[in-house]
RODREN-638227 format. One record per residue (C-alpha): residue in three letters; z, x, y. Coordinates in steps of 0.5 Angstrom, whole numbers, plus 500, padded with zeros to 3 digits. Layout:
BEGIN
AlaZXY
...
***
This chain:
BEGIN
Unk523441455
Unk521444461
Unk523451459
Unk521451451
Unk514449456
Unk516456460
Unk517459453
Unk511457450
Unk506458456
Unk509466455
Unk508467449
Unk501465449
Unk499469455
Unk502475451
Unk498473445
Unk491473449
Unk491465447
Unk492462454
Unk488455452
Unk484451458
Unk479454464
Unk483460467
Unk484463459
Unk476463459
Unk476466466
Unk480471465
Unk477473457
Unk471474461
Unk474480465
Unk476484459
Unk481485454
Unk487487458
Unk494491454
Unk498487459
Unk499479460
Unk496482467
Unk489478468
Unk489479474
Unk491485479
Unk491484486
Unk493491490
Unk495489498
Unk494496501
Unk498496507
Unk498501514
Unk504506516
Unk511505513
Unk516509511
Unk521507505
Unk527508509
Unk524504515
Unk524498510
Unk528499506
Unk534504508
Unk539499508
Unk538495503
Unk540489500
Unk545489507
Unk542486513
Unk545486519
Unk544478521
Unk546478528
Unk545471531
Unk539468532
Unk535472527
Unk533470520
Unk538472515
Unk538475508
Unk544474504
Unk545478498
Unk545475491
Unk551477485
Unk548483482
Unk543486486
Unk542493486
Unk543497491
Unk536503492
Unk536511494
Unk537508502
Unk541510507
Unk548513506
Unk554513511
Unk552520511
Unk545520513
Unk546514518
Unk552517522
Unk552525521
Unk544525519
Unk541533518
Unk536530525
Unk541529529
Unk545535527
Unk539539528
Unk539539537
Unk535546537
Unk528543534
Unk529537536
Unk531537543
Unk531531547
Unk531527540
Unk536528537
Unk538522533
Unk541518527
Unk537513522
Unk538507528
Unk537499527
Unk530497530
Unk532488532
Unk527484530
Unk525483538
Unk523490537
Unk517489532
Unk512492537
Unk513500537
Unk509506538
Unk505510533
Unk508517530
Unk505523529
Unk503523521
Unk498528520
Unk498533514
Unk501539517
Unk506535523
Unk509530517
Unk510537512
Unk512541518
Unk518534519
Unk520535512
Unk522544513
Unk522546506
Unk526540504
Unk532540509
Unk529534512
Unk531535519
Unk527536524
Unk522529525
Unk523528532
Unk520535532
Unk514533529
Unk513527527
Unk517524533
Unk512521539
Unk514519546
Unk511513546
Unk514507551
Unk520504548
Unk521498544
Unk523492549
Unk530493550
Unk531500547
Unk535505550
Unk531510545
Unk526513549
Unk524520546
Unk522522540
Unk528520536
Unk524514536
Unk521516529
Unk529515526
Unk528507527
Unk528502522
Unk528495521
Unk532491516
Unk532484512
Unk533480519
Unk526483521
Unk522485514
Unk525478511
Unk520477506
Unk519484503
Unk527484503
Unk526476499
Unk521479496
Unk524485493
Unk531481490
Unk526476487
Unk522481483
Unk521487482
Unk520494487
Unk521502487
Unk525506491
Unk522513489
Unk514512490
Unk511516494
Unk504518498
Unk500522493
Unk500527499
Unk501529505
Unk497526511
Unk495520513
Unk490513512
Unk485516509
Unk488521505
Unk491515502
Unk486510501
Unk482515498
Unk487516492
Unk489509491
Unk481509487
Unk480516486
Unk487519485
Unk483526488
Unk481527496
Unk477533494
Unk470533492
Unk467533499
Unk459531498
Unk457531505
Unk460531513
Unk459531519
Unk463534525
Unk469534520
Unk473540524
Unk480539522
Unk479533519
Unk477537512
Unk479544509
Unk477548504
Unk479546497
Unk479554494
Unk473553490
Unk467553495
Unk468545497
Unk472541500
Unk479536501
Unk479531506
Unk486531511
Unk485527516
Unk482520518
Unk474521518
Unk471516518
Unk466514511
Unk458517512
Unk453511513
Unk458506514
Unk454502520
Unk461501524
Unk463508523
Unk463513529
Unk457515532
Unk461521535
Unk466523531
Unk467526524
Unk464523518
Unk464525510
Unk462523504
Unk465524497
Unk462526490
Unk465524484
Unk468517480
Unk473512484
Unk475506479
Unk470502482
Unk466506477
Unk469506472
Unk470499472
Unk463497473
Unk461502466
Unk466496462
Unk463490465
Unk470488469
Unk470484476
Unk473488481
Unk472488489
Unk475490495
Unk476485500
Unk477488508
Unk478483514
Unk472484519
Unk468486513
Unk463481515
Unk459482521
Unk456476522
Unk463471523
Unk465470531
Unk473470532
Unk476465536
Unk475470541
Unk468469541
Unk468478538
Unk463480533
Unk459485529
Unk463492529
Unk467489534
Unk470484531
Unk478483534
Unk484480535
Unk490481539
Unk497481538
Unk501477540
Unk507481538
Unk505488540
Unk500485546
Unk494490543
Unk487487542
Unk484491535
Unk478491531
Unk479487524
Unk475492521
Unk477500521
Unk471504517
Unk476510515
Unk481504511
Unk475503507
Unk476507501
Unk469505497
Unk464507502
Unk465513502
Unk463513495
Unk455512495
Unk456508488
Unk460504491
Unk458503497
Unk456497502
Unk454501508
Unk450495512
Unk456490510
Unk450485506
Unk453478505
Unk454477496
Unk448473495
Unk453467491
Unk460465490
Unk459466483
Unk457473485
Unk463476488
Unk466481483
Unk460482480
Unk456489479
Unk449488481
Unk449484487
Unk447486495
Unk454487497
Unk456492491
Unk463489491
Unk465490497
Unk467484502
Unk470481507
Unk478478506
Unk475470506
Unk471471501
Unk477473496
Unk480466498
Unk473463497
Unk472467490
Unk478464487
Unk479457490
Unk472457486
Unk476460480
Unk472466481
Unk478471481
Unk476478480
Unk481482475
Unk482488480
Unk482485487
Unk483490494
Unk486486500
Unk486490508
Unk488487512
Unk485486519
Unk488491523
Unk492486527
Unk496485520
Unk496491517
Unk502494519
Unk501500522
Unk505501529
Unk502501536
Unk497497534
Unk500492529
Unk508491527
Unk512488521
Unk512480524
Unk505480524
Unk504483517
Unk509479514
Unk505473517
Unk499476513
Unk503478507
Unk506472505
Unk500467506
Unk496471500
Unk502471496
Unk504463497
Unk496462495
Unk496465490
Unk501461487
Unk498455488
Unk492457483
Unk493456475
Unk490464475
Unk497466478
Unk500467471
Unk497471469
Unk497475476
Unk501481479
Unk500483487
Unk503490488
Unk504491496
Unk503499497
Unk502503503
Unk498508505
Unk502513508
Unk509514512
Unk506514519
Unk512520521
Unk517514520
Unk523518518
Unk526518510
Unk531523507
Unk527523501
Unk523529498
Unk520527491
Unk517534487
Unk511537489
Unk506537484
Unk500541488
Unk501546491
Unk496548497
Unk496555501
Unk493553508
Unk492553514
Unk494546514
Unk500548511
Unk507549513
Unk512545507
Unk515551505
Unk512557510
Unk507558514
Unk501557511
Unk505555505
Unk506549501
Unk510551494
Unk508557491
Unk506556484
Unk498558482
Unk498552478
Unk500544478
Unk504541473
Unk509535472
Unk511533465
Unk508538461
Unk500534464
Unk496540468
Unk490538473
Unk486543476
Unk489546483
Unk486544490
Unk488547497
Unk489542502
Unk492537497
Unk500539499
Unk504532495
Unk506529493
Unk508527500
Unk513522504
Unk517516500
Unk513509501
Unk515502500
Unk513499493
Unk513492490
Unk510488484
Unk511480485
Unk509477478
Unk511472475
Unk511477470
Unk515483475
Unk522484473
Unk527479476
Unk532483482
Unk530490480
Unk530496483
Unk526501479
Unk527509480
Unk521512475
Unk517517480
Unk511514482
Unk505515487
Unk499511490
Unk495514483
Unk500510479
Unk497504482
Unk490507479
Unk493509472
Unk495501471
Unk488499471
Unk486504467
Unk491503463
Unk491496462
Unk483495462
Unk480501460
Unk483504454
Unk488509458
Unk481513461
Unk482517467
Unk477520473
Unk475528471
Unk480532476
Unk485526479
Unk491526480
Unk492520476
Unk493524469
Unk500526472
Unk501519475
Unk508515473
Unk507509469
Unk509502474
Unk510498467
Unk518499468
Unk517495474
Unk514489468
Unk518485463
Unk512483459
Unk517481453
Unk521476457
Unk518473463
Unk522470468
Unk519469474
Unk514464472
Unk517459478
Unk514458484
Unk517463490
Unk515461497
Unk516464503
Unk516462511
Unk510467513
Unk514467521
Unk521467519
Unk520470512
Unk525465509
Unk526462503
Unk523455503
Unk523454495
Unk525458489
Unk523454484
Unk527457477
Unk524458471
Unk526449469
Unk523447474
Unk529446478
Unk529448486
Unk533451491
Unk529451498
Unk531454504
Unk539459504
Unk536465505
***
């Protein structure tokens, strides 16, 4: 009975007829071309796919440490071979990466809190030299203090990873649903950058800057690209000393607001008017690690890609002035939020259909200020809430991050824009491929210096109860693909004039919108990343075991 049920709610929600209060909700977003009524994209900080997944689906599981045990069937991802872990071209290469010198090496869980590497536009191209993928330590490496207990102190700290006894929740989450291990940063650089493609897919089109230096370059048509971390002008928490720029042009904000469908971007800090624990407020708003021991700020101006657009930004970070108006084109606080209001908006079934999740920098992921255990916590108390909520069948959450943070991975994907700068050096100096014009699969968009890419490989995952089930998906995609999916699945396939999402791969393999079978609750331990119920698709349960 329970899985004719099952049956039977599946076939209603592809039909569009889901009936009850969540159908009229999700009818008032608009017309979708997918079950998907609901998006929610978890944008993290600073992860390569190697440092996650490069040993995947195999653990270590050493005493006293949350073990992953692998399923019958689970497949196995373009990760670290017995070459590359024990004859890898960065340990090979002793001349460019003296001192450092090293193998792919298992970071512990006791290890979580690292030191940040160099992932800046020229270092990361400059780690990849012309493809041969060897020189890391050398570029991207930073020498910073060694994590507890680690024998690894020089550069050779850019070839650490961790596996399912640290990333245990990302590592169940993928055996439960569905990832991709050939996803890639748009282009080379880091957060912003990053930031910038997922809602625009194109990170030229500068409108205006200040003291933006090295932080942007020309684009080769008398504008220019964004390549580094400045932060968005007028925002009222961004630098008063350093670099600033404004965009022109479209985001999909803007495209979604022109065909009436709520959206929002929800960034821990957001609102300035909340006092943390710590007694910190403002701009100011902070908390401290307890794993990294590192007081950050919740809210960090350049990973807030919407303020850098003026139609879509929120400079003075104004409240919405009603539940009801969160999602909503018109109201004060122009679809930008702080994170509890996207727990308020859908306790109120109020869900926006395209929801933006940041972090608070503690949370997000990014090493030297935050670390895997922390975002784990974060990570997995969005997606056990979610489940909570009758909206979540007819939900995905994809997880994404913005860059690599210089993390080595032994992957390059193509290049699909060429650049010829002085910020480049993939192939030459000076040189990022050498073709005059961007093409991929028979789609051309108009070239733009300083847009070297696509970059390093990046995790990515779909948890849905419409996501495929144990699957490991190997179509290439980008951060623009995530911004393809909404057009796609909301507005008619409709693209920005002059992204990247026109060359984007499709993220529609990583759904069986046919045959959904994960409609069972799937909840996780947000400390251990352990199982602690895995409902199947007849209501059955299995608690704990992994």
């Amino acid at each position: 009975m329970q899985k004719a049920l099952a049956t039977s709610l599946a076939t209603l929600l592809v039909a569009g007829q889901m009936a009850g209060p969540a159908a009229v909700q999700a009818q008032s977003y608009g017309s979708t071309s997918t079950p998907i009524q609901h998006l929610v994209v978890i944008f993290q900080e600073n992860n390569s796919f190697d440092h996650y997944f490069g040993t995947y689906p195999y653990a270590t599981n050493p005493p006293n440490e949350p073990k992953f045990h692998v399923k019958p069937g689970t497949p196995t991802v373009n990760g670290y071979t017995d070459g590359l872990l024990f004859n890898n071209p960065n340990f090979l290469n002793t001349t460019g990466n003296a001192g450092g010198a090293s193998n792919p090496f298992r970071l512990d869980r006791s290890e979580a809190a690292t030191a940040d590497q160099d992932h800046d536009y020229t270092p990361e191209q400059q780690a990849f030299h012309a493809g041969l993928m060897d020189s890391f330590p050398e570029f991207t490496g930073t020498a910073g203090p060694p994590p507890n207990g680690s024998t690894q102190e020089t550069t050779g700290l850019v070839m650490g990873y961790y596996d399912g006894n640290t990333v245990t929740a990302l590592w169940n989450y993928a055996q439960r649903y569905a990832m991709s291990d050939n996803s890639y940063d748009t282009n080379f650089g880091p957060s912003t950058p990053g930031a910038i493609n997922l809602i625009s897919g194109q990170t030229n089109g500068i409108s205006d800057q200040s003291n933006a230096g090295g932080d942007v370059i020309g684009d080769g048509s008398g504008g220019f690209t964004l390549i580094s971390d400045a932060d968005p002008v007028g925002d009222m928490c961004s630098t008063t000393t350093g670099a600033l720029v404004q965009f022109s042009g479209q985001n999909i904000g803007d495209l979604l607001n022109a065909r009436g469908i709520t959206w929002g971007f929800f960034e821990g800090g957001f609102d300035l008017k909340t006092v943390n624990p710590n007694g910190t407020t403002g701009c100011k708003r902070s908390h401290k690690s307890a794993i990294t021991n590192t007081t950050k700020a919740d809210y960090i101006p350049h990973h807030q890609p919407f303020q850098y657009y003026k139609s879509t930004w929120n400079p003075k970070h104004l409240r919405p002035t009603s539940i009801n108006m969160i999602g909503v084109d018109g109201d004060q606080a122009n679809h930008q939020y702080d994170l509890s209001d996207f727990y308020v908006a859908v306790r109120a079934h109020n869900m926006p259909a395209v929801s933006f999740l940041k972090a608070a920098g503690y949370q997000d992921g990014h090493a030297g200020y935050s670390d895997p255990l922390d975002e784990q916590t974060f990570i997995v108390q969005v997606i056990n809430f979610l489940q909570t909520t009758p909206e979540w069948k007819s939900t995905a959450v994809i997880i994404a991050y913005d860059d690599s943070d210089g993390w080595y991975d032994h992957q390059i994907g193509p290049i699909v824009n060429q650049s010829q700068t002085s910020a480049d050096a993939l192939t030459a100096p000076g040189q990022c491929g050498s073709a005059a014009n961007t093409a991929l699969a028979g789609v051309s968009v108009e070239q733009a210096q300083g847009r070297c890419g696509y970059g390093p490989r990046l995790p990515l995952l779909v948890i849905s109860p419409w996501a495929r089930k144990n699957f490991v998906d190997h179509t290439v995609t980008d951060q623009s693909s995530i911004l393809r999916f909404v057009e796609d699945n909301w507005l008619g396939g409709q693209r920005i004039t002059g992204s990247f999402d026109a060359l984007a791969g499709r993220l529609n393999s990583l759904f069986d919108f046919k045959k959904p079978s994960n409609f069972g609750k799937y909840l996780l331990d947000p400390s251990t990343g352990l199982v602690i119920s895995d409902q199947d698709n007849d209501g059955g349960s299995q608690d704990g075991g992994q």
